[in-house]
BAFI-3210 file (N, C-alpha, C; in Angstrom, 3 decimals, decimal comma, padded with zeros to 6 digits):
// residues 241
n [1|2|3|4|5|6|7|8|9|10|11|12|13|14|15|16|17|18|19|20|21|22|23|24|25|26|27|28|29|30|31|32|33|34|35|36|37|38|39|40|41|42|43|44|45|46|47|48|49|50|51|52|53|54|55|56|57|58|59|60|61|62|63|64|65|66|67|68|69|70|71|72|73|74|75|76|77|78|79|80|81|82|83|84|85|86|87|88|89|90|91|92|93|94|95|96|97|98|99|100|101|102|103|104|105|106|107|108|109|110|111|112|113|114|115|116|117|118|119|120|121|122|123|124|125|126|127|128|129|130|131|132|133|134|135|136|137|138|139|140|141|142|143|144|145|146|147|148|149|150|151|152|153|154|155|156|157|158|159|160|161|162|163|164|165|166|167|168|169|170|171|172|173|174|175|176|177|178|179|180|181|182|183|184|185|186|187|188|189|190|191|192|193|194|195|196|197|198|199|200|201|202|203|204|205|206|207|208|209|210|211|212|213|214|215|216|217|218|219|220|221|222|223|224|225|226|227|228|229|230|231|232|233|234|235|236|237|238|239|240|241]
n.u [000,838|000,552|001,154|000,026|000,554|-001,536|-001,575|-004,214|-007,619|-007,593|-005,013|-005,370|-006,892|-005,608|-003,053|-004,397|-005,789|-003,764|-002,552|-004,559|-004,540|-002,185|-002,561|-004,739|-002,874|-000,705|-002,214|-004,215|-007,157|-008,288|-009,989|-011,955|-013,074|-014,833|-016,288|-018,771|-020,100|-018,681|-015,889|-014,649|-015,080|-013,283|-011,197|-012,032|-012,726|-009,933|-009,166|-010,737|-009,556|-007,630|-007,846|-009,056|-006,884|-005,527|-004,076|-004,693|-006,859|-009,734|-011,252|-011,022|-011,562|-013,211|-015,668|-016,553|-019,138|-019,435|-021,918|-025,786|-028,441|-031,536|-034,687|-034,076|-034,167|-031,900|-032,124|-032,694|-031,952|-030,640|-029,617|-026,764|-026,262|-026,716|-025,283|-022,389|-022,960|-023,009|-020,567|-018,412|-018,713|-020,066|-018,049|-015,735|-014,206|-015,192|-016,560|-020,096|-021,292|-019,810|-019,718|-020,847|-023,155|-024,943|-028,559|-031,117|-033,665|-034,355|-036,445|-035,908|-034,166|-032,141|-031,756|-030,441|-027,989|-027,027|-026,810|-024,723|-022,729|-021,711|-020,940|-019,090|-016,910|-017,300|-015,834|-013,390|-012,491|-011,813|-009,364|-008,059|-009,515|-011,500|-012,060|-013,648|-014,284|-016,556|-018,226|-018,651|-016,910|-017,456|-017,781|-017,873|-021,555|-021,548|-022,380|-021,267|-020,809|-021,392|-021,036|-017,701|-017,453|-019,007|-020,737|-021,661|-024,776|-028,573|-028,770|-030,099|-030,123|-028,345|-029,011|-026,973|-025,983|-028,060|-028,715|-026,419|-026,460|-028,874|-028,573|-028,447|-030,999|-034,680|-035,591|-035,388|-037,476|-037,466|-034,337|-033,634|-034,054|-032,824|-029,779|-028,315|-024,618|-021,530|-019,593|-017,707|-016,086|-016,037|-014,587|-012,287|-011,186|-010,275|-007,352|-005,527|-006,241|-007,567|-007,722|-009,287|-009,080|-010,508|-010,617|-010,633|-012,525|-013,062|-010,787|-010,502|-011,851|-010,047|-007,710|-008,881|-009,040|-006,400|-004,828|-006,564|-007,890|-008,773|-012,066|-015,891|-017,416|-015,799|-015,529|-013,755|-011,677|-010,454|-008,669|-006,607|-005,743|-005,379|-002,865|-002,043|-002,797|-003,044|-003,358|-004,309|-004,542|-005,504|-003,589|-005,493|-006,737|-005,437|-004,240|-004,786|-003,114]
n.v [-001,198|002,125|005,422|008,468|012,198|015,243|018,297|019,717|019,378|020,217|019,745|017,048|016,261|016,778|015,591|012,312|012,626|012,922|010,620|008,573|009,521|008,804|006,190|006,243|006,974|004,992|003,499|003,213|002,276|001,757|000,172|002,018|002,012|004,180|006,589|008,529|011,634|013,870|013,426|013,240|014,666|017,296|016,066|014,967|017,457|018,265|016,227|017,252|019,390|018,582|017,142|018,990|021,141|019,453|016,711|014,581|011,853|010,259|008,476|005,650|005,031|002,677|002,746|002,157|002,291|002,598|002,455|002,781|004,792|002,565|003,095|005,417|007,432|007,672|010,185|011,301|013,863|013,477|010,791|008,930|008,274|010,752|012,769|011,621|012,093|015,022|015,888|014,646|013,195|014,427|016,301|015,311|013,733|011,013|008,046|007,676|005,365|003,365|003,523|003,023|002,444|001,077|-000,639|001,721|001,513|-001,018|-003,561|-006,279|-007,085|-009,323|-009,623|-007,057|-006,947|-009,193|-008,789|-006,610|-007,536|-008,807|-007,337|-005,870|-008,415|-009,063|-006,768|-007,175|-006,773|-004,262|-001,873|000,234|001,020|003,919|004,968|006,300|007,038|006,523|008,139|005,732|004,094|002,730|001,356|002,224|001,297|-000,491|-001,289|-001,386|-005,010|-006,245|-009,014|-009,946|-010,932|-010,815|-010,234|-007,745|-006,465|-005,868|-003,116|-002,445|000,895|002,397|004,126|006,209|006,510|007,214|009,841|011,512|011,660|013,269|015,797|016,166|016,046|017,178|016,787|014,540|012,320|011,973|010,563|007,785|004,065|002,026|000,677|-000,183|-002,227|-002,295|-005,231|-005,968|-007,661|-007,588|-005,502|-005,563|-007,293|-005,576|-004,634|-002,566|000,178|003,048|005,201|007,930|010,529|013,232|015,504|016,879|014,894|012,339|011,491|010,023|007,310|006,515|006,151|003,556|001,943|001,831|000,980|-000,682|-003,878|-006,269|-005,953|-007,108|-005,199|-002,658|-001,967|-001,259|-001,704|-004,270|-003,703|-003,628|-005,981|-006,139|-006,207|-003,672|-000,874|002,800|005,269|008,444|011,050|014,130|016,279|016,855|014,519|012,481|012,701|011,460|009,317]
n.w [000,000|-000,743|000,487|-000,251|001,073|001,213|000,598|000,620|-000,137|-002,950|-003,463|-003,246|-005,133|-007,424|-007,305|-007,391|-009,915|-011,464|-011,087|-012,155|-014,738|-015,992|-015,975|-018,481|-020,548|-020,180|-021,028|-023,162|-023,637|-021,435|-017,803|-016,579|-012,651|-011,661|-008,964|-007,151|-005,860|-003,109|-002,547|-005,386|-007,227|-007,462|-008,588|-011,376|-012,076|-012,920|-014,662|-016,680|-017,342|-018,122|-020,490|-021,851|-022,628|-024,752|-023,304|-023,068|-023,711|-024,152|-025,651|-026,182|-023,813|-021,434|-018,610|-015,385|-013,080|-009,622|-008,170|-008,258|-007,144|-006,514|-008,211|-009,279|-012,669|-015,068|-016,016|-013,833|-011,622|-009,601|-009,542|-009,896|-012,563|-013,786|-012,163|-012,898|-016,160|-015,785|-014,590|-015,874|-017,765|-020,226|-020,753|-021,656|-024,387|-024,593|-025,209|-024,736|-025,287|-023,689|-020,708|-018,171|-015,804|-013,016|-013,834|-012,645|-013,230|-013,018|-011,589|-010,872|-008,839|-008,737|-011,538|-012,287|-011,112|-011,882|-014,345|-014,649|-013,366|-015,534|-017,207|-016,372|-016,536|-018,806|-020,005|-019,240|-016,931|-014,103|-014,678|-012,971|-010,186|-008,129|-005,455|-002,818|000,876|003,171|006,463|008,023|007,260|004,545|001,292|-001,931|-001,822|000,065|002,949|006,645|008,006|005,545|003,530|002,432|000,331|-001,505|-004,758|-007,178|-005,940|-004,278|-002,133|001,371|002,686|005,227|008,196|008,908|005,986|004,774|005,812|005,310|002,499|002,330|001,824|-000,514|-001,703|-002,025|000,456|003,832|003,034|000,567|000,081|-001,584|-000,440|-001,132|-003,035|-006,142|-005,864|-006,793|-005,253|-002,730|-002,874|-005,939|-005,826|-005,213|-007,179|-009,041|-010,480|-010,251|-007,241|-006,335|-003,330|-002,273|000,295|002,002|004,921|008,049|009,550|008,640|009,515|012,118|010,726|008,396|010,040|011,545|008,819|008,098|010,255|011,713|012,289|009,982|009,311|008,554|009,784|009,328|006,199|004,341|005,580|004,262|002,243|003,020|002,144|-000,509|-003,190|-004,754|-003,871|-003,936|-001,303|-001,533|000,360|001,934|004,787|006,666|006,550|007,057|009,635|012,349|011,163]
ca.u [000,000|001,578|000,013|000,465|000,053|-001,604|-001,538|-005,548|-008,337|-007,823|-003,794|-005,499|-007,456|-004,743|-002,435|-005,253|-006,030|-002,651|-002,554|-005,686|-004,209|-001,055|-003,302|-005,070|-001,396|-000,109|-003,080|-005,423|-008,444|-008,085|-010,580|-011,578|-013,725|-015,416|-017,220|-019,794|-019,992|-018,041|-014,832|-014,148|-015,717|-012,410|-010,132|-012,731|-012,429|-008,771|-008,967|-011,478|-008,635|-006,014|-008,467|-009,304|-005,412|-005,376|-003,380|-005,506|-007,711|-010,681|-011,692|-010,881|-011,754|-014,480|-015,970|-017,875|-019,442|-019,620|-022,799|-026,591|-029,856|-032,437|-035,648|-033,762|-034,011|-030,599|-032,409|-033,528|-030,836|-029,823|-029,077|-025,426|-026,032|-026,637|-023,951|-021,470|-022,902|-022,718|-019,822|-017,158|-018,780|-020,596|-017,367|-014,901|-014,419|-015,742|-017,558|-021,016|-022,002|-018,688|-019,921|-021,933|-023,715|-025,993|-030,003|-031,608|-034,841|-034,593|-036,760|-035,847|-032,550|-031,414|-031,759|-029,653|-027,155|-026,583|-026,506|-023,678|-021,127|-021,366|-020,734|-017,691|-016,286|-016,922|-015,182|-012,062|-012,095|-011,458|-007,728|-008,025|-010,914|-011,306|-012,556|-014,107|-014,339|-017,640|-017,630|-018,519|-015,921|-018,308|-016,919|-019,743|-022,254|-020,760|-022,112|-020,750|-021,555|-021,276|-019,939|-016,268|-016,981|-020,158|-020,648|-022,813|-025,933|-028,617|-028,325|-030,735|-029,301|-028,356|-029,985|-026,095|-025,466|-029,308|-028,710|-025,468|-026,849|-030,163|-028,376|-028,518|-032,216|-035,037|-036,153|-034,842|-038,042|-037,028|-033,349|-033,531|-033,710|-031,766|-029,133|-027,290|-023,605|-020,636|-019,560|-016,100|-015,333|-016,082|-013,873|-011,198|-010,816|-009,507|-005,786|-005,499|-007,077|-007,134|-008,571|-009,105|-009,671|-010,336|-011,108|-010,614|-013,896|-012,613|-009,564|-011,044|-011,968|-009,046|-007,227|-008,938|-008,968|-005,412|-003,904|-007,258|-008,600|-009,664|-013,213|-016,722|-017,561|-015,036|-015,565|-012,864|-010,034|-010,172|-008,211|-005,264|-005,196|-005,382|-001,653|-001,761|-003,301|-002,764|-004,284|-004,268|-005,273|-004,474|-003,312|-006,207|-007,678|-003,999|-003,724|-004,430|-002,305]
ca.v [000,000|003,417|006,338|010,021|012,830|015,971|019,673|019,807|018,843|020,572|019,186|015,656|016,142|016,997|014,020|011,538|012,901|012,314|008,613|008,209|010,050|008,128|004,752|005,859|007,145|003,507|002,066|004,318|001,720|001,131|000,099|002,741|001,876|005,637|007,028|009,514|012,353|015,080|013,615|012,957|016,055|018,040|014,976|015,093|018,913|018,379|015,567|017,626|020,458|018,190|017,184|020,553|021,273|018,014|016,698|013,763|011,242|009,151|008,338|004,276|004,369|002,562|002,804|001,251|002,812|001,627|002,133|003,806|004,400|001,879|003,822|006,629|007,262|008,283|012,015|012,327|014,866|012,683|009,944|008,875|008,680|012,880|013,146|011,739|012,709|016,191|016,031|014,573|012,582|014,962|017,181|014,644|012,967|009,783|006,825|007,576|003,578|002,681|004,355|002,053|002,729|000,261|000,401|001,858|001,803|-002,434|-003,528|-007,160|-007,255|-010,497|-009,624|-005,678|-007,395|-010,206|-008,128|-005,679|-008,395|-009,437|-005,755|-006,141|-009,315|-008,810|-005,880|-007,778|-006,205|-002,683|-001,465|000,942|001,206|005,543|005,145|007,780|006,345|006,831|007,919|004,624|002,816|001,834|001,755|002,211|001,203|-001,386|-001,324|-002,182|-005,886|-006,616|-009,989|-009,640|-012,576|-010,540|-009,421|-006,618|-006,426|-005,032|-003,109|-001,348|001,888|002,758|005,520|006,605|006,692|007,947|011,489|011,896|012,047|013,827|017,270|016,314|016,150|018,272|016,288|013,191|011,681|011,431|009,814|006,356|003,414|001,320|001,167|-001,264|-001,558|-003,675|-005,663|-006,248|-009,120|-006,688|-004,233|-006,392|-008,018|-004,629|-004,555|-001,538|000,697|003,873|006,232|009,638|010,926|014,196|016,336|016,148|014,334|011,221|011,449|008,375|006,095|006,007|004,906|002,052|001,384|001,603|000,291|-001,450|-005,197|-006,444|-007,184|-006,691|-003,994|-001,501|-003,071|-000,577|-002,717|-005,103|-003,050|-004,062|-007,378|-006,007|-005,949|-002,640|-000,125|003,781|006,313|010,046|012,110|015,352|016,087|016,372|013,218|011,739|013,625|010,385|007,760]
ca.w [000,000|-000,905|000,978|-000,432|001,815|-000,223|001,767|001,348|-001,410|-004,398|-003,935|-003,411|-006,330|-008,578|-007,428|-008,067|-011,100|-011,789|-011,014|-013,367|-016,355|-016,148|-016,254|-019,215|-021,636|-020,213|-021,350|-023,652|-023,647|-020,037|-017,830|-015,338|-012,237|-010,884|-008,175|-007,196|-004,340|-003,286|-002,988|-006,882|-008,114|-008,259|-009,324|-012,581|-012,842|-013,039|-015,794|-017,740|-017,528|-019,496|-021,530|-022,813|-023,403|-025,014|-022,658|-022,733|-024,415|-023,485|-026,798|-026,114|-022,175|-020,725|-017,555|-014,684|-011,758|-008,684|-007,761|-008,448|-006,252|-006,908|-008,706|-010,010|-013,753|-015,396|-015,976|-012,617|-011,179|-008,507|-009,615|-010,149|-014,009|-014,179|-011,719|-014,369|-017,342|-016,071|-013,902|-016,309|-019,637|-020,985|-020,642|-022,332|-025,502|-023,915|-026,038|-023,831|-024,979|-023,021|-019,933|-017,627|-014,268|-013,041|-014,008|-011,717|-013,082|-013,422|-010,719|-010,589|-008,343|-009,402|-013,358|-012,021|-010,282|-012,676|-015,659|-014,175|-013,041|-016,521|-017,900|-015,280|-017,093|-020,394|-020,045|-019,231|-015,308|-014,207|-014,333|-012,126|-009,394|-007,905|-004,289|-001,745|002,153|004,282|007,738|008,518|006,402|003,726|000,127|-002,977|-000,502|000,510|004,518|007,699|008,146|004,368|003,266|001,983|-000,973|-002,443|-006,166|-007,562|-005,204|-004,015|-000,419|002,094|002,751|006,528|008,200|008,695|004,593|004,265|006,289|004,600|001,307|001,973|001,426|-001,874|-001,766|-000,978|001,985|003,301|002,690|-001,182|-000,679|-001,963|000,564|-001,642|-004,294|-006,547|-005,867|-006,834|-003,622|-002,261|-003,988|-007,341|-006,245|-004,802|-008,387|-009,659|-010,011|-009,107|-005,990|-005,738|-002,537|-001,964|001,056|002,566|005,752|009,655|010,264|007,911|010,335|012,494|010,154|007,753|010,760|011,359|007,780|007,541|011,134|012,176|012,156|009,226|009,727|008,023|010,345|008,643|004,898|003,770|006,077|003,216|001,256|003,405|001,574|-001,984|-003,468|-005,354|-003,137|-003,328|-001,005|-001,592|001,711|002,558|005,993|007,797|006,895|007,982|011,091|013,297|011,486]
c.u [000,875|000,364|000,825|-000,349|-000,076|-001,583|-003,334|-006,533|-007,803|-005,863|-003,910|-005,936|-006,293|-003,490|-003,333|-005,361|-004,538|-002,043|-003,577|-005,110|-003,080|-001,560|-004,039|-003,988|-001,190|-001,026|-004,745|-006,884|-008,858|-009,699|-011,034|-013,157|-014,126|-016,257|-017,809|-019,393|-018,939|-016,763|-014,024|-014,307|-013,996|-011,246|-011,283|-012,560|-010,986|-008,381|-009,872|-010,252|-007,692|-006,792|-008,507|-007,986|-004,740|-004,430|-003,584|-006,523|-008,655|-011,650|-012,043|-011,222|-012,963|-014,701|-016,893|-017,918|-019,416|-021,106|-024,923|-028,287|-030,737|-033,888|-035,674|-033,633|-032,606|-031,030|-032,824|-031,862|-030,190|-029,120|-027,758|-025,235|-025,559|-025,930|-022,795|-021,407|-022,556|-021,429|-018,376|-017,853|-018,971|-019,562|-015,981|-014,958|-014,639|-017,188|-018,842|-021,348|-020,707|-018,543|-021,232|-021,811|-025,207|-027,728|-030,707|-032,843|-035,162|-034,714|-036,580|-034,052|-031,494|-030,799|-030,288|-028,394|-025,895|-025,614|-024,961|-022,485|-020,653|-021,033|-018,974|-016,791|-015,845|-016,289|-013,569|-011,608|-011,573|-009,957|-007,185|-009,437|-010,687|-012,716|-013,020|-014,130|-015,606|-016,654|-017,405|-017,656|-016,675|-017,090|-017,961|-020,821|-022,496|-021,313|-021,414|-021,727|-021,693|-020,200|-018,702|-016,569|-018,178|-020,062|-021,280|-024,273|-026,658|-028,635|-029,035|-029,757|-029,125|-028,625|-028,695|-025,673|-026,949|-028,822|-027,615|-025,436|-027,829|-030,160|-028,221|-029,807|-032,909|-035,557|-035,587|-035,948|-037,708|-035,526|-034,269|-033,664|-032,787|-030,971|-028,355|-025,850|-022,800|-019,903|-018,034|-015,578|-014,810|-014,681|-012,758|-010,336|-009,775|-008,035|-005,344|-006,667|-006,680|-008,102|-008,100|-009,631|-009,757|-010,989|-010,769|-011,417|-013,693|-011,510|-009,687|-010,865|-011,101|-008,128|-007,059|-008,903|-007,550|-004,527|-005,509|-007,237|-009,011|-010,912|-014,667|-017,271|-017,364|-014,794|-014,169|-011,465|-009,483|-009,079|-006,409|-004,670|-004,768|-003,601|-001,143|-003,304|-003,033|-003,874|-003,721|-005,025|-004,902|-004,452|-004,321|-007,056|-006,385|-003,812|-003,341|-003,507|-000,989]
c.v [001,251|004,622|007,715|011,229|014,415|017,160|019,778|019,393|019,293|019,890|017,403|015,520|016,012|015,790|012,609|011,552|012,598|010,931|008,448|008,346|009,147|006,622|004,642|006,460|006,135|002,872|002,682|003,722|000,978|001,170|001,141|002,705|003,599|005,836|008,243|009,986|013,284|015,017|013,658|014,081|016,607|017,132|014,678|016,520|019,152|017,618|016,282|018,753|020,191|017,912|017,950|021,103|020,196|017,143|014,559|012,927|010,179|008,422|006,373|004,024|004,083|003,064|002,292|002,254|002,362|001,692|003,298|003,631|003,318|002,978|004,974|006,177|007,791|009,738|012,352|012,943|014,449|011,475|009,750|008,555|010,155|012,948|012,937|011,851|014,388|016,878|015,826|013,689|013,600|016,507|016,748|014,192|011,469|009,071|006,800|005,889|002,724|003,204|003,435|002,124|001,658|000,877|000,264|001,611|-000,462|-002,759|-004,926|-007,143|-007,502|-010,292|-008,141|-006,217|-007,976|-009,441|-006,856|-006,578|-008,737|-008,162|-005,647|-007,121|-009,598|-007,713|-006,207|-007,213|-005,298|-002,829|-001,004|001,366|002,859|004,787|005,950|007,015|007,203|007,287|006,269|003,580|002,118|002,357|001,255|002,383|-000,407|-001,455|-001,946|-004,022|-006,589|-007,677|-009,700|-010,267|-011,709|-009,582|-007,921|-007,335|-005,576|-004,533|-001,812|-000,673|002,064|003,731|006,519|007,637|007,831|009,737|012,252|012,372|012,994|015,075|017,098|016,145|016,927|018,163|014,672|012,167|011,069|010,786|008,111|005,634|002,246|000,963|-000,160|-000,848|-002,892|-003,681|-005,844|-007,147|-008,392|-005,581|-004,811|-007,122|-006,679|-004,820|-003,437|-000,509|002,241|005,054|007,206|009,724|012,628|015,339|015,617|014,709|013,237|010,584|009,588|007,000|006,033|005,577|003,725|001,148|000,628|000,462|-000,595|-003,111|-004,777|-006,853|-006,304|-005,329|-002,189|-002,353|-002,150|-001,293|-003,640|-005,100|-003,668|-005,337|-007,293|-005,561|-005,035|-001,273|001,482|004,605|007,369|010,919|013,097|015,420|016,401|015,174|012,121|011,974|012,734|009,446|008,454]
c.w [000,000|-000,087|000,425|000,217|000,755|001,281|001,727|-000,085|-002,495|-004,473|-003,896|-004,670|-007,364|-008,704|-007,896|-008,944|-012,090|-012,215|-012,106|-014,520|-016,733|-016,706|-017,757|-020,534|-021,560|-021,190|-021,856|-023,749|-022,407|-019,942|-016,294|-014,290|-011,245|-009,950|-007,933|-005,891|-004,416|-003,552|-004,493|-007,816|-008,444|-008,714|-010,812|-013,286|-013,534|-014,199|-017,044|-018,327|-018,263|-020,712|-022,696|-023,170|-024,068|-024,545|-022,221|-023,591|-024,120|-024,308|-026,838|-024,579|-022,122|-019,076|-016,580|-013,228|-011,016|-008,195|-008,676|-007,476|-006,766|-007,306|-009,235|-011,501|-013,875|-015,980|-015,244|-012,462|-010,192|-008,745|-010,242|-011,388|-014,338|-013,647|-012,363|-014,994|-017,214|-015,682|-014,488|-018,170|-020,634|-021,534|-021,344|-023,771|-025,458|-024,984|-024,990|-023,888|-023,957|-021,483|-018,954|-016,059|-014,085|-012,715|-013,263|-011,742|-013,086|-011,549|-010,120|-009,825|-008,714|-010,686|-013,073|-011,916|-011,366|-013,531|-015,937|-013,801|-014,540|-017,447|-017,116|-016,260|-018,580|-020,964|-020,229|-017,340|-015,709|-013,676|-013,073|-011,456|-008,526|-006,297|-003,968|-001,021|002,551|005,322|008,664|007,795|005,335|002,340|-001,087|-002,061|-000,059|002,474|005,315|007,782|006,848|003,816|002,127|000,557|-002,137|-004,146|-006,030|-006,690|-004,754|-002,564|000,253|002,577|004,406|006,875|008,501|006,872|004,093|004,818|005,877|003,158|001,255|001,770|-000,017|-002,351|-001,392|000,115|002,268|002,977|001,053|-001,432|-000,766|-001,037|-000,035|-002,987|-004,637|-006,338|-006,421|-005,558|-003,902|-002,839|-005,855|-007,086|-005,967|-006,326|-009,340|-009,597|-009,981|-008,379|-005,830|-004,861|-002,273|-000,269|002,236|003,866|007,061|009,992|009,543|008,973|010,950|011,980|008,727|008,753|010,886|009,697|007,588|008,694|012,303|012,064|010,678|009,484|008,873|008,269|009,667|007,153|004,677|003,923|004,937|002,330|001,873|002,907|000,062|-002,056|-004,573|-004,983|-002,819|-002,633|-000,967|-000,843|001,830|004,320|007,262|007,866|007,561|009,307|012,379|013,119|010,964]
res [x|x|x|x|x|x|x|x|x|x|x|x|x|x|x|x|x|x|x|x|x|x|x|x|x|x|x|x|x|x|x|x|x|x|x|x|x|x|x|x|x|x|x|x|x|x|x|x|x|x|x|x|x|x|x|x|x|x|x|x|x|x|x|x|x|x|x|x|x|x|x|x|x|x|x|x|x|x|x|x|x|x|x|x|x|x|x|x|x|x|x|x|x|x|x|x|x|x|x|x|x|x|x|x|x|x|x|x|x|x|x|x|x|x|x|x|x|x|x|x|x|x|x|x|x|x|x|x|x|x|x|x|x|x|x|x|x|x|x|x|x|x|x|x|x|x|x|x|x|x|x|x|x|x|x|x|x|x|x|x|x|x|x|x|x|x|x|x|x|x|x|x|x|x|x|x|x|x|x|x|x|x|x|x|x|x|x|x|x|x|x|x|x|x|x|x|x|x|x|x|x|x|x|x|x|x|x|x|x|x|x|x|x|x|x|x|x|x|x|x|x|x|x|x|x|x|x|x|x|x|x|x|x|x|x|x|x|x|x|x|x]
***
């Protein structure tokens, strides 16, 4: 595991963004696993920025999400489709059919689930997987308590993950109660890992991530087994370890 210490977000962003770009020059039809939420936002602003000085090409990249609410359409405004179409696809030279977030509106689990591991495989597996950390150590949504061995599934939301999101709603009556995600086993398969993480209040639980127990509890610990692992924190999410 390599850990890089950044002076504060926008210098985490720009090292991340770093590591990414490098993955797709090595390897221009790479396969790149992404995530949603605040931390990734400016590690996207920063790849749209080479982009636009052509600095950059995404012309051959695919992509897989890690996760999306259950009953959101991909034009509702919440859902983690519009968050990447507006946040970085729709801002790239990106193959949109090579661009895959699981469907939210597919109400059979089983058929969601299925159909996404196999979007995973036939892909050839993701190169590079782009983290964020919960407070509670979750990863996608991945909860505490979440078997280590599991694929793409689906997963009631915790009333933890629910009040965390509901500032992105206009009440929390309207977040989601549950969302498809790919499971630890999915993300574990990646060969490479890479997390962001940023702010005091993270401080905690990258600790235990990093010098904890492995155990279901903190799904994130996992990560301590994977054998190509960087994290990119700035120093107040380091502060404890």
């Amino acid at each position: 595991m390599i850990i890089y210490k950044a002076k504060n977000y926008s210098d985490m962003s720009r090292k991340a963004a770093n590591i990414i770009s490098a993955q797709i020059i090595m390897k221009p039809n790479c396969v790149l696993g992404l995530a949603t939420g605040s931390s990734p936002m400016g590690t996207y602003q920063q790849l749209i920025d080479w982009y636009k000085k052509d600095d950059l090409d995404f012309a051959k990249v695919t992509t897989i999400n890690l996760d999306e609410y259950k009953g959101l359409a991909p034009n509702n405004t919440q859902s983690y489709r519009y968050f990447m179409d507006t946040n970085l696809f729709n801002r790239i030279n990106i193959d949109k059919n090579r661009t895959f977030v699981p469907d939210g509106l597919e109400s059979d689990s089983e058929k969601a689930c299925n159909d996404y591991d196999r979007i995973i495989s036939c892909s050839g597996g993701i190169d590079l997987q782009l983290l964020g950390l919960g407070h509670n150590g979750h990863i996608g949504f991945n909860e505490p308590g979440t078997a280590f061995e599991k694929g793409t599934h689906c997963v009631d939301l915790t009333e933890t993950t629910i009040t965390a999101n509901k500032r992105f709603f206009s009440s929390e009556k309207e977040v989601p109660r549950q969302a498809y995600t790919m499971g630890i086993k999915s993300i574990m398969q990646a060969r490479k890992i890479l997390v962001i993480v940023s702010g005091e209040d993270k401080a905690p639980i990258l600790k235990e991530v990093l010098q904890g127990p492995i155990t279901p509890s903190v799904p994130a610990s996992i990560l301590q087994l994977h054998n190509d692992v960087t994290i990119v924190a700035d120093e107040a999410a380091l502060s404890l370890v």
